[in-house]
Every structure is written in structure tokens, then in C-alpha cells.
SESEKOL-121518 format. One record per residue: residue in three letters; y, z, x of N, C-alpha, C in turn. Coordinates in steps of 0.2 Angstrom, whole numbers, plus 5000, padded with zeros to 4 digits. Example, Ala and Ser with C-alpha at 12.3 -4.5 7.8 and 13.67 -1.06 7.14 Angstrom:
# SESEKOL-121518
ALA497250395066497850395062498450395066;SER498950355064499550365068500050395064;
This chain:
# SESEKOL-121518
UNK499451995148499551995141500151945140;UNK500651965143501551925144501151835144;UNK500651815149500451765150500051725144;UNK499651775142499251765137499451715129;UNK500351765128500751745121501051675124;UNK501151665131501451605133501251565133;UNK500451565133500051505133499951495125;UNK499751555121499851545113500551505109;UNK501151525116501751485110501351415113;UNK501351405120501151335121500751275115;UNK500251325114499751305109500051265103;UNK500651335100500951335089501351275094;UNK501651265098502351215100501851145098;UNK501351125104500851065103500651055097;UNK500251115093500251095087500851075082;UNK501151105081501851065077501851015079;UNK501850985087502250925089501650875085;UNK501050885085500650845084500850835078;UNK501050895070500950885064501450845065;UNK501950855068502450805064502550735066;UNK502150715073501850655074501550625069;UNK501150655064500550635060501250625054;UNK501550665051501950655046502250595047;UNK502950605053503450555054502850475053;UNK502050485056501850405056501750395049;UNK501650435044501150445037501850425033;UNK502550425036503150415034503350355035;UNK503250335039503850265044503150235045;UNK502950195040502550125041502550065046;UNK503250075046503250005051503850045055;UNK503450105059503750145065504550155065;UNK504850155072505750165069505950105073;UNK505850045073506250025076506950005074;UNK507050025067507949995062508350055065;UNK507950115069508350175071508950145077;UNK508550075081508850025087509349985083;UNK509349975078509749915072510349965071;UNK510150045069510750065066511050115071;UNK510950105079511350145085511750085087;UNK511550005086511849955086512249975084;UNK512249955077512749945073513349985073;UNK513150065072513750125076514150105080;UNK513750095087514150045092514549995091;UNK514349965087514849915083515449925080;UNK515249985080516050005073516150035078;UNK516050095084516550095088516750075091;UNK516550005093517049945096517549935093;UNK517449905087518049885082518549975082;UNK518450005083518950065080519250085087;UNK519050045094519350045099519750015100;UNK519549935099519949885099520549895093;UNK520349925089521149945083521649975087;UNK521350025090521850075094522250045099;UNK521849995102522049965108522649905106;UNK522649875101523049805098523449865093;UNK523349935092524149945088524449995093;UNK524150025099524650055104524849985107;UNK524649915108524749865111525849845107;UNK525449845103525949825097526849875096;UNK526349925098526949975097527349995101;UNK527049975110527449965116527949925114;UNK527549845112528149785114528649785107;UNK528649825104529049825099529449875100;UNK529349955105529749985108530049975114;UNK529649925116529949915125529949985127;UNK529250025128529150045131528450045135;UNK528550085141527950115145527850155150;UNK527550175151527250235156526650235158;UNK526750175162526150155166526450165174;UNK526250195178526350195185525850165190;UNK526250115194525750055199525550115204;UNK525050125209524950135214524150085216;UNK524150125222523650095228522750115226;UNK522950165223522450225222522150185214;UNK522650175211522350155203521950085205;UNK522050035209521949985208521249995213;UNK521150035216520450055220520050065215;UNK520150135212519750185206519550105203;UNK519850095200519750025194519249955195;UNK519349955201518949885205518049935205;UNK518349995207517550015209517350035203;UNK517450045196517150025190516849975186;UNK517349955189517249855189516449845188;UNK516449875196515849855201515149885198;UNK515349955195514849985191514649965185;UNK515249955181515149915175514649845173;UNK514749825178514549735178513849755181;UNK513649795186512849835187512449845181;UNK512849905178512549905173512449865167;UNK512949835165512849785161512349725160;UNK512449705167511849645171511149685166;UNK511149725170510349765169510149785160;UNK510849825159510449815151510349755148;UNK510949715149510649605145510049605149;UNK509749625152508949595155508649645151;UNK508449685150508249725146508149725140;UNK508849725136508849735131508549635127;UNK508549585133508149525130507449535129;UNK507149565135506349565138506049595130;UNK506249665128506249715124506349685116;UNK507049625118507049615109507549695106;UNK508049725111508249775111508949775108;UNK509249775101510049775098510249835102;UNK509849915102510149975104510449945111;UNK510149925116510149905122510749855123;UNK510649815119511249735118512049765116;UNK511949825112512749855110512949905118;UNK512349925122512549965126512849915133;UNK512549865132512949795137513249765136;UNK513549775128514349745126514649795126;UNK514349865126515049905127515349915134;UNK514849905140514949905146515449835149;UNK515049765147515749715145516249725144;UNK516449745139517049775135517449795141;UNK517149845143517549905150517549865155;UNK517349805155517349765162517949745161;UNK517949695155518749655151519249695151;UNK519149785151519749815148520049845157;UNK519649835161519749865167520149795171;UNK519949735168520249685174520849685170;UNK520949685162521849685161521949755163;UNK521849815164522249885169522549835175;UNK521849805179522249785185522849735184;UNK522749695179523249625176523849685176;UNK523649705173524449755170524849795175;UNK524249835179524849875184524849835190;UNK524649755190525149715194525849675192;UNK525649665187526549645184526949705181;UNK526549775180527049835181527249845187;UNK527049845193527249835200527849785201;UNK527849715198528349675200528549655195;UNK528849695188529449705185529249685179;UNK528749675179528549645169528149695165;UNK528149745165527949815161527549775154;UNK527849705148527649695145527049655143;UNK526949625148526249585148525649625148;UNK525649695151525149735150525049745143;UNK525449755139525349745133525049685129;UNK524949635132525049565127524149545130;UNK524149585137523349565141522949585136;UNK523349675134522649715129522549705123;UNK523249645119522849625112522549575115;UNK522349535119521949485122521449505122;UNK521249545126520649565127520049595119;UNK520549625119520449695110520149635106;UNK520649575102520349505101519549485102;UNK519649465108518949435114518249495113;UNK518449575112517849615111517649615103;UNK518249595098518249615091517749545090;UNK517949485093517349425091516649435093;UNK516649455098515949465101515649535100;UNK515949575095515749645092515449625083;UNK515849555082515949535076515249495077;UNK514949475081514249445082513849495081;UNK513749515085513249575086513349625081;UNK513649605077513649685071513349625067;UNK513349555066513149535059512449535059;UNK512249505068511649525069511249575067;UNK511549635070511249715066511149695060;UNK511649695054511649705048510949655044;UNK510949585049510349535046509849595047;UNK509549615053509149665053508949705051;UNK509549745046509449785043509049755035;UNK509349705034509049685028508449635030;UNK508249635036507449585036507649515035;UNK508249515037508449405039507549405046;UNK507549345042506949295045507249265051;UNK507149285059507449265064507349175064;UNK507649145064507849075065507149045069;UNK507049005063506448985067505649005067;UNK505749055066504849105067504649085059;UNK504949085054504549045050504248995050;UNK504548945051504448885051503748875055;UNK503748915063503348925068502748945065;UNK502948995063502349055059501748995054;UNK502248955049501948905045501748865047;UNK501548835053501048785056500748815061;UNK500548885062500348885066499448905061;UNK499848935056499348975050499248915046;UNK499448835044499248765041498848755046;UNK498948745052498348705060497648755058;UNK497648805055496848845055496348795050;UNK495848775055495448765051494948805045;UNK495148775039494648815033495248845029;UNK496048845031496448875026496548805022;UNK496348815015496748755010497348765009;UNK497648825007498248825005498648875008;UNK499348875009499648945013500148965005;UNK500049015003500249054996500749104999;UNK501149105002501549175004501649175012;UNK502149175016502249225021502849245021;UNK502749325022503449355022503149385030;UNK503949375033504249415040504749475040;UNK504549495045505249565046504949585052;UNK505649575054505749625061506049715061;UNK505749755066505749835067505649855074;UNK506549825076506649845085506449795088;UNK506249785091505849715096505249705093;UNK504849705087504349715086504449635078;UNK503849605078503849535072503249565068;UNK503449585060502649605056502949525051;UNK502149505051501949465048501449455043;UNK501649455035501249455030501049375029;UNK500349385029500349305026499749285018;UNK499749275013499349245009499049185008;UNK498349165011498249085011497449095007;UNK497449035007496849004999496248995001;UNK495749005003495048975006494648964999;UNK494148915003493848904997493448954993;UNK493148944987492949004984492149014987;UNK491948944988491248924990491148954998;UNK491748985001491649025009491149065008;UNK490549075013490449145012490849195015;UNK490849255012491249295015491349295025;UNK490949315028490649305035491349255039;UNK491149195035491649145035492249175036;UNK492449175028493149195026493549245031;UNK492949295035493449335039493649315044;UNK493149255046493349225054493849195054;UNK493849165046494649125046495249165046;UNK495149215043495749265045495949285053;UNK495349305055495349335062495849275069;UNK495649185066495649155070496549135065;UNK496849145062497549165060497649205063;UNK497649285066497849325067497949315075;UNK497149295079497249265086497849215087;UNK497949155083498449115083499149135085;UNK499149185079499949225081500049275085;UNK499749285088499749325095499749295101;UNK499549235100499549195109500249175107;UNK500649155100501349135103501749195099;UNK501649235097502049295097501749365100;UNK501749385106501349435107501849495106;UNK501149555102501049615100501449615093;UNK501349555090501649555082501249595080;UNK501449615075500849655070500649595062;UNK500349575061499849535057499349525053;UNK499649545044499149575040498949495038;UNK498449485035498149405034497549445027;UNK497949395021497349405014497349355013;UNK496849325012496249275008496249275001;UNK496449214998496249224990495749144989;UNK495249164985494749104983495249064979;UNK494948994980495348924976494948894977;UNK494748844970494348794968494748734970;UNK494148694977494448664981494148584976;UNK494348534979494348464976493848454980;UNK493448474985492648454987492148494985;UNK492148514981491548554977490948514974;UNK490648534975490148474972490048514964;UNK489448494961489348504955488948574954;UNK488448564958487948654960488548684964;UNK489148684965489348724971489848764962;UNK489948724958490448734952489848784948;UNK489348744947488748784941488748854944;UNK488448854951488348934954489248954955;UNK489548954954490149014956490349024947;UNK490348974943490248994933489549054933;UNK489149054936488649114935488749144938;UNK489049154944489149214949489749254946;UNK490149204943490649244940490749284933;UNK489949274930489749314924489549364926;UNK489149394933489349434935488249444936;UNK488049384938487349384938487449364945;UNK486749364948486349324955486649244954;UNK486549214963486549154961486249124958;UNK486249064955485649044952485149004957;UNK484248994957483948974960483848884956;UNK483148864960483048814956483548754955;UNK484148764957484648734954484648674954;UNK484448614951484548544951484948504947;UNK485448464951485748414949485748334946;UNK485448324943485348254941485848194936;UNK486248144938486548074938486148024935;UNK486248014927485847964925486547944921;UNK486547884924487047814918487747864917;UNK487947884922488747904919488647984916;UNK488048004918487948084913487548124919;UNK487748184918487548234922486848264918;UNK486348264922485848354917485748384921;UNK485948454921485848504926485448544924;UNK484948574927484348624926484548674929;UNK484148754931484348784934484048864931;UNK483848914936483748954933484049034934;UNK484049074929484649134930484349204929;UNK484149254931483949314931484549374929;UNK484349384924484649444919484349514922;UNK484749554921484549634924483849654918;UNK483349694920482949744916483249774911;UNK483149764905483349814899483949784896;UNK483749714894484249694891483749634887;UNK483949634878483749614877483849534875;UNK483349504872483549444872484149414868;UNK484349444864484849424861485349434865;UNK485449484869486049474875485949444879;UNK485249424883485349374888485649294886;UNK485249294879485349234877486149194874;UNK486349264873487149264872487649234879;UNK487249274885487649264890487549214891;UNK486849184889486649114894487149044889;UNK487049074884487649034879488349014882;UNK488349064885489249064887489249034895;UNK488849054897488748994902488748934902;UNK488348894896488248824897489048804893;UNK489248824888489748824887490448824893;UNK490548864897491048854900490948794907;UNK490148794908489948724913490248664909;UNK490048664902490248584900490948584898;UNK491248644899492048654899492348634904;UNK492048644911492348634916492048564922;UNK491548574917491248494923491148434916;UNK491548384919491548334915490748294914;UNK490948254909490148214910489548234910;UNK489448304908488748324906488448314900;UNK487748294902487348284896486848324893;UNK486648394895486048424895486248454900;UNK486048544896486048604902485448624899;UNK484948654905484448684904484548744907;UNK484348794905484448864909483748894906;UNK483348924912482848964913483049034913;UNK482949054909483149134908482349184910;UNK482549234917482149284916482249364919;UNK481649394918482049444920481949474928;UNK482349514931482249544939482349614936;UNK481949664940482149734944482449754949;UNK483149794948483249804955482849864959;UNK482349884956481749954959481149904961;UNK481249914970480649884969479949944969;UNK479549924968479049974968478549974973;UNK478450024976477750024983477150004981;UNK476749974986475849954983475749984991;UNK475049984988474750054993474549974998;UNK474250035002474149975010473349935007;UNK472950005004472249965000472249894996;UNK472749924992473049854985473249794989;UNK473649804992474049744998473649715002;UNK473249735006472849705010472349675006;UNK471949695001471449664995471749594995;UNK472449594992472649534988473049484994;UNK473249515000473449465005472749425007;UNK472149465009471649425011471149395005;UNK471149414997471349344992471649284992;UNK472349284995472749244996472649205000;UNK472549235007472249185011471849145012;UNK471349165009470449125006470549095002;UNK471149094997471249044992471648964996;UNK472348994999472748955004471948915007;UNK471648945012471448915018470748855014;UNK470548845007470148815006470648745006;UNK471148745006471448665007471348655015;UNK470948595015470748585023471448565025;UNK472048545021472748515025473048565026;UNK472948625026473248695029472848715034;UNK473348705040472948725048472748785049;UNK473248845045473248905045473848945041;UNK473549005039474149055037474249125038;UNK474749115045474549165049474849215046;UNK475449205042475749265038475849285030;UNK475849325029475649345020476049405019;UNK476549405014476949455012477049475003;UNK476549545003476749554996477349604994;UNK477749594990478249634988478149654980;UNK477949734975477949744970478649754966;UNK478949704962479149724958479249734949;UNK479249794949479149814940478349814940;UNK477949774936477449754935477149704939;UNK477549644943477349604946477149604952;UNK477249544956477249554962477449484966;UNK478149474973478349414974477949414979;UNK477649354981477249334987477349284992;UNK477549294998477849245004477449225008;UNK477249185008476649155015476949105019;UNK476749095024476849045030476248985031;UNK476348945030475748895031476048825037;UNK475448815041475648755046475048715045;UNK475248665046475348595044475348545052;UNK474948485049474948435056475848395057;UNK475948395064476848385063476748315060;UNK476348265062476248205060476348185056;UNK475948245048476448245042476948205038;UNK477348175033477948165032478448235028;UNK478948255028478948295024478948295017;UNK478848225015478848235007478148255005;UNK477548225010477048225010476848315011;UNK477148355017477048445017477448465009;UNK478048435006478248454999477748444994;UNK477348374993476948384990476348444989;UNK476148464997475448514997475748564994;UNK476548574996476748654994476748654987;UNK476948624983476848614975476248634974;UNK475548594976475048614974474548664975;UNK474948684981474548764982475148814978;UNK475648824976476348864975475748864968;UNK475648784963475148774956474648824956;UNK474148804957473448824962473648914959;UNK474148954966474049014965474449044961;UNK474949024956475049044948474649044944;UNK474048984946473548984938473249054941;UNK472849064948472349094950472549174947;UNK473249164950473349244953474149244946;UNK473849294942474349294936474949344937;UNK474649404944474949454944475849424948;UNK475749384951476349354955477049304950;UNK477649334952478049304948478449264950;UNK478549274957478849224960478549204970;UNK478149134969477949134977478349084981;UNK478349094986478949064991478449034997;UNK478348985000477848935006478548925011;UNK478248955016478748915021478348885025;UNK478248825027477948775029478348775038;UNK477648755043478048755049477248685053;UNK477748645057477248585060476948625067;UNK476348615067475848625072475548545077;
């Protein structure tokens, strides 16, 4: 029983420890490591509050000409063998505390310093207390007191940059060429740095083109993020992408992201045509089911409008307006296979069609989209396979009414 509630406290103690793991992380975002910045800084101010004590009992000796120091053989022993531990310890934490990127650690090797400096003036001192000069031990400890209040006076300014997120000398600069050398960033919009303990978080904003595909867009993040980790390892490294209309966009790259940004498909069809200094663009646009004409042709309005607002030198916009479903609808395997082995009888009576080994019917709404495959001698030119495609693509609109949109994909045999 006695055993039983032992292993049950065990239990509520691990549960707690976890909850408050889960809190303290869902608290401290960017972990603790300013808790290292503000045990520095502590240490800092009790340096300086040592060193005050030491330069005003220093002060008030040689202004009394007094002391009550006594030389022996024994003190000057003790004191060497502190020395010796001091400067051990010391060594080890400055390695440390640089490997680490450690302030906590760096204040606890200036404070062992310190004791190293305040230990060689005791020896300074109960040497010329021994042979008659009592006063200089006093003049060694405002010396020293000075020498730890400069190099406490570093170390604490340092802490305080830390505490408010001073940008480490340099790691900007770094950070911006390392995130301009990526291929596919246009623009860099933002990088903020902060350091937390021995740890670099880097926020960066850069511009891609709008025309990325997404796919893209993330490889280019991902190969920013790589970059900052082979020359800063274990940085932490948030990377966001904002689209920008780049200066190599072509004309169709501008009409399709003005339609995709009405909040339609791309557009298909799309042709750009250059006649005498003028643009005419054609091109066709699919509206959702259950909208009537007056709305679509409202939006198609505002479209052609903001093309010839934004691309100069156009002479004629033609936009095709029709309608899509996003329900596609099932045909029975009977209906399907009827009208694929149709197809193919219609396809295969052109003798320049080797064969059409594949036929795919898709229903939607009322219609029906149709994909076939057709091979072709390699011999061919391809304007010459473009030509046949047009005239069978002809051909099976007149024949077959029920089809609303067919797609050939042509392959050389």
C-alpha cells in the first residue's frame, strides 16, 4: 500500500513537471536565454559594489594611516594556492562560456579574474607590509578595484545591448548577403535579428516573384534557411515570401495574375499578339455555375479595363466567357465506353493517326471533357502534327455536340 501512494506521488510530481514544461514553453517563445543576460548583469553590479567597497576602505586607510594587516608565511601560502585555483577555473569558464556564446558564464570568469587581481595585490601588500610600507597595500587595491570596474564596465554594457536585442556586430550585414546570393529572391524587405543566451533568431521578409509557383516559392525559402545554418549553426530562422511584380514578366504572365486576382482560374487559350506598336490579346475565362450574365460580363468588364490600365499599348481585348462546374458528375461505365469506342472510330478514320490507344471521358454539369492520345509518324514536322490536331479537335465538336472541352495529346511513333 505504503509503495503503491509512492509510486502515485511519483506520478502527480511528473505530471506537474510536464504541465509546467508545456506552460513555461506556451510562455517564453524564444526560451530563456536573457535569464544568462540578467545573472550577467547581477554579477555585474556586484562587481562594481565590491570594487566601491574596496577603493573606499582603500581610501580611508591612507587617509588614516591606518592598518591591520599581519605578514606571515602561512598567508602568502593560502593565497598563492588560490591563485592557482582561480586562474583553473577561470581558464575553463572563458572556454566555455565562448564555445556556448555564454554572458552567465563570461561574468563567472570575470569574477574569478577579479579574485585572481585581488589575490596578487594581498600578496603585493603583505610584502611591503612585511618591509615597512603598510601604505601601498592600499594604493595596489584602488589599482586593481579601477582595472575590475573597466572590464566589469564592458561586460555589463554588453549584457544590457542584450537585453534590448543590439544586432551583434556584423551578423547583419552577413545575414544580408547571405539571404541576396539566393537565387529567385528579388527583393530583401526586412531582416530583424535577436539574440537569447547563445542562441541567433532571425526574422527575414524577401519578395519573389508573383509569377513563382508556390512549390517554387518554398524551395526558395527552405534554400534561405539552409544558407543560415551552414554559417550560423543552430540559429532559429523564420523566412516569409511576399509576391512582387518583377520587371521580366511578360505580357500573358501580367493578363493571367489580373484574372487570377479577380479571384477566377487561370486563363486558358491565352494569346498574345504584336502588330505595328499595338498589343491584341485574346483569351478565355470560366465563371462559376449560377451566375448570371450580367455578372459575369460585369467582371469580364473590369478585367479588360484594369489590362489596359496596366499594360501599356493595347489595342483590342477579347475575352471568351464560359461557364465551369465544380461537381463533376459520374457516367456509367455503359455510357463511357459507348462514346470512347465512338471516339475512336471517329479519331482512327484519319489514316495520319497511327493509333489512339487512350480515351478519357470526364461528365460535367450537362457536358462532357474528352482526352485522347493520338501517335503520329516521328518523321512529321510539328507544325504539321498541330495542323492534324486542329482538325480532328474540328472534326469532333461538329460530330459530337455533347463535348465541351477536348484536349489531344500527340506522341511520335
Amino acid at each position: 500500500m505504503e509503495l503503491q501512494q509512492k509510486i502515485d506521488e511519483k506520478k502527480r510530481v511528473a505530471l506537474v513537471s510536464v504541465l509546467a514544461a508545456i506552460l513555461i514553453t506556451a510562455k517564453h517563445h524564444y526560451g530563456h536565454g536573457k535569464v544568462e543576460n540578467v545573472s550577467a548583469f547581477l554579477e555585474t553590479l556586484l562587481l562594481f559594489v565590491t570594487c566601491a567597497w574596496i577603493i573606499w576602505e582603500a581610501v580611508h586607510r591612507l587617509i588614516a594611516r591606518t592598518s591591520h594587516v599581519e605578514s606571515n608565511i602561512w598567508g602568502f601560502v593560502v593565497i598563492a594556492f588560490a591563485i592557482v585555483v582561480d586562474v583553473s577555473r577561470s581558464r575553463a569558464l572563458s572556454r566555455v562560456a565562448k564555445k556556448y556564446h555564454s554572458q552567465a558564464l563570461e561574468a563567472d570568469a570575470l569574477h574569478f579574474a577579479s579574485d585572481i587581481w585581488t589575490s596578487l595585490v594581498v600578496i603585493a601588500g603583505l610584502f611591503f607590509v612585511s618591509v615597512g610600507y603598510p601604505w601601498v597595500d592600499a594604493l595596489a587595491a584602488i589599482a586593481v578595484a579601477f582595472l575590475v570596474l573597466f572590464v566589469s564596465y564592458r561586460l555589463g554594457r554588453r549584457t544590457i545591448d542584450a537585453l534590448m536585442d543590439r544586432v551583434p556586430d556584423g551578423v547583419y550585414e552577413d545575414i544580408k548577403n547571405i539571404v541576396g546570393n539566393i537565387s529567385g529572391v528579388e527583393k530583401i524587405q526586412n531582416i530583424r535579428l535577436r539574440t537569447s543566451g547563445g542562441k541567433l533568431f532571425v526574422d527575414t521578409i524577401v519578395s519573389v516573384r508573383r509569377t513563382t509557383p508556390f512549390l517554387h516559392a518554398h524551395n526558395i525559402m527552405d534554400r534561405i534557411e539552409k544558407a543560415i545554418h551552414e554559417k550560423h549553426h543552430g540559429a532559429d530562422v523564420v523566412v516569409h515570401a511576399e509576391p512582387i511584380e518583377s520587371e521580366h514578366e511578360t505580357i500573358a504572365d501580367k493578363v493571367r495574375m489580373i484574372v487570377v486576382g479577380k479571384g477566377l482560374r487561370v486563363p486558358h487559350n491565352l494569346e498574345v499578339h504584336h502588330n505595328n506598336g499595338k498589343y491584341q490579346i485574346d483569351f478565355d475565362i470560366e465563371h462559376r455555375k449560377g451566375k448570371t450574365f450580367v455578372q459575369a460580363h460585369k467582371l469580364t468588364t473590369e478585367i479588360e479595363k484594369e489590362i489596359r490600365k496596366k499594360i501599356n499599348s493595347v489595342e483590342r481585348v477579347t475575352i471568351h466567357m464560359e461557364e465551369f462546374d465544380t461537381e463533376h458528375n459520374e457516367i456509367s461505365d455503359e455510357s463511357a465506353t459507348h462514346l470512347e469506342d465512338e471516339v475512336r472510330k471517329s479519331v482512327m478514320k484519319d489514316k495520319r493517326v497511327l493509333n489512339c490507344p487512350d480515351v478519357g471521358i470526364i461528365k460535367i454539369g450537362d457536358k462532357y471533357n474528352l482526352s485522347l492520345t493520338c501517335q503520329f509518324d516521328k518523321t512529321k514536322t510539328l507544325d504539321e502534327v498541330h495542323q492534324i490536331i486542329c482538325e480532328l479537335e474540328t472534326k469532333l465538336y461538329n460530330k459530337f455536340k455533347e463535348f465541351r472541352r477536348i484536349t489531344v495529346h500527340a506522341e511520335p511513333v
